[in-house]
N, C-alpha and C positions, 0 to 999 in steps of 0.2 A: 498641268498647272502653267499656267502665262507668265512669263518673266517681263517686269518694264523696268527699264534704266532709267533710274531718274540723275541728270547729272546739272552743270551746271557752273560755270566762274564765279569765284569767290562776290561775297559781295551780290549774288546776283536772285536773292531768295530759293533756295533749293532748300533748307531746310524747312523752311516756313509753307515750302510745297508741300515735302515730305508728309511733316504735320497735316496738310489737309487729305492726304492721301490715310493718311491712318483713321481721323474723323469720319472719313467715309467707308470705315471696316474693312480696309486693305491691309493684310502684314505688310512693313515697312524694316529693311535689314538695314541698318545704319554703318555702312563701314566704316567712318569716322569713330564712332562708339567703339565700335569692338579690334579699332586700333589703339583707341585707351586704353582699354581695357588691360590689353596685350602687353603695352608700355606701365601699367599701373603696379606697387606693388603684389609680387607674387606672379603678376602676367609671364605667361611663356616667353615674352619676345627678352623681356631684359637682359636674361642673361647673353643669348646669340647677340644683343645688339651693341649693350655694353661692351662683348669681346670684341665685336669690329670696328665699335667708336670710342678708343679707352677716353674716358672722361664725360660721356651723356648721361651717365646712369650714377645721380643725386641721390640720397637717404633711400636707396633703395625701389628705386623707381625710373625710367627713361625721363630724363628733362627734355621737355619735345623741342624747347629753342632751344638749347645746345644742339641739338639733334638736327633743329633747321641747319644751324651754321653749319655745323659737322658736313652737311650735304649742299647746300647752296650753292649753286655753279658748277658743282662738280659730278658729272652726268653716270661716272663709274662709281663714284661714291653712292648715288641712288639709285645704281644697280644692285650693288652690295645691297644696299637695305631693303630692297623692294625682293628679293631674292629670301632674305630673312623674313620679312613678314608677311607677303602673301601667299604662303603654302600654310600661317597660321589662320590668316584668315577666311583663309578657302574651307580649311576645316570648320572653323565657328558658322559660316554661311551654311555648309551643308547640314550642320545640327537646326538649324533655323528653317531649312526646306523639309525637315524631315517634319518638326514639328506642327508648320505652316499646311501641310497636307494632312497628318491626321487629323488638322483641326477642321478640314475639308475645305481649305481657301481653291478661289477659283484663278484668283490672278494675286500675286505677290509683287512689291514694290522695290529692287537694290539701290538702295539710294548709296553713289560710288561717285565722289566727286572728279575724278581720272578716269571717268568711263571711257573714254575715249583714247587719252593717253598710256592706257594701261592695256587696250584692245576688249576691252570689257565688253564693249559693243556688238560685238559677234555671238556673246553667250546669253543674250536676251533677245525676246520677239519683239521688243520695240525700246523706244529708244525717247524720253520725254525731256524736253531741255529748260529750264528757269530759265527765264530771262529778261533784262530789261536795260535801258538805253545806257550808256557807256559813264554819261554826266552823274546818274541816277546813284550808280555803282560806284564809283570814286566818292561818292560822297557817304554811302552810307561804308563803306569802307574805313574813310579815313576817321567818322566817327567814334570806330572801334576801339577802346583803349591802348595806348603802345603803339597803334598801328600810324607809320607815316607814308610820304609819298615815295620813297626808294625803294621800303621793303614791300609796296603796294607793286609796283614796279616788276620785281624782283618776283614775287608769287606768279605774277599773270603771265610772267615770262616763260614760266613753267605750263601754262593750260594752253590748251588750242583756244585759237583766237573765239569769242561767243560767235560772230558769224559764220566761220565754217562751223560751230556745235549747233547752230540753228539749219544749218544748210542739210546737215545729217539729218538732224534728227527727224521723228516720225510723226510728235506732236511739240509745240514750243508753249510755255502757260508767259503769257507776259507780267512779272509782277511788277508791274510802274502804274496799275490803274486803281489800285488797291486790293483788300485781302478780299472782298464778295468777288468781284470780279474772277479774279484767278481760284477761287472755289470754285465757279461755276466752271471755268473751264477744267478742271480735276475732275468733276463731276461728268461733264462730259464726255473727257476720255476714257472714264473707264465703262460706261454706257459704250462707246463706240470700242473695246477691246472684250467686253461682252458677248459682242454681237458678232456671228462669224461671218454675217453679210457686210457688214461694214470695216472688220477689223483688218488690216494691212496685212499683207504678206508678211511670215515671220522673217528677221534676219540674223537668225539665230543660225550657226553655223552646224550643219550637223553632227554627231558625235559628242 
């Protein structure tokens, strides 16, 4: 089964890829979701997160902005966390590849918005990046409710810059031209990771 990393800076359409990637009968594992999920009442992560963040964990649930603040700037702080949730996450994914294969998929989608900054990029054969002009993305960002120009700031500060994620990556879908447009380019590559004469060297690491 083919692994593609779909990742992406905030603001910069990767979910709205994702989506087209699913339309076109790919499984699609949304890490985002299944760190809700994790955080939501009854989620495995609450309890482990709660004890490292006394005060994130509301009615019963992770408060994901407390949870920002709680780690914001502080680089051991989202070690801790990241240390808590991704051995859950790794679990919930492998339940998803197990599925994803007896359903007989040929290529599967991880859509991981930290591909990058998490090393995520090693455990996939390629590597597909959202993306679109810088002006395009501050704007449809700061549309976002709650969202201003500090904590906009503050988030990107955390991602590697979109040019080196475009510099990596294996394929880039531009979404600044609208949604056919970048269909057709999903379309595309997954026609080109099909095909063993055109499809890239894996850079999947081995083991």
């Amino acid at each position: 089964m083919i692994l593609i990393g779909l990742t992406g800076s905030i603001g910069m359409g990767k979910s709205t890829t994702a989506g087209m990637f699913r339309e076109a009968g790919v499984p699609v594992y949304d890490a985002d979701a299944a760190v809700h999920d994790l955080y939501d009442t009854g989620g495995a992560a609450v309890a482990p997160v709660g004890q490292a963040f006394p005060g994130v964990v509301k009615n019963g649930r992770v408060d994901r902005e407390a949870l920002r603040q709680a780690v914001l700037g502080d680089p051991e702080a989202l070690k801790r966390l990241n240390a808590i949730v991704h051995p859950l996450v790794g679990r919930d994914r492998l339940g998803f590849f197990q599925t994803a294969e007896a359903q007989g998929a040929e290529l599967v989608v991880l859509d991981i918005p930290l591909l990058f900054e998490t090393g995520g990029h090693a455990n996939v054969d390629a590597v597909v990046v959202a993306s679109a002009p810088a002006q395009m993305q501050r704007e449809r960002v700061l549309a976002r409710p709650g969202m201003t120009p500090d904590r906009l700031d503050a988030i990107l500060a955390q991602q590697l810059a979109d040019a080196d994620k475009r510099a990596r990556a294996h394929f880039v879908v531009d979404t600044s031209r609208g949604l056919q447009p970048a269909r057709e380019q999903v379309i595309e590559i997954i026609a080109t990771m099909r095909d063993p004469q055109r499809r890239p060297p894996s850079s999947r690491n081995p083991g």
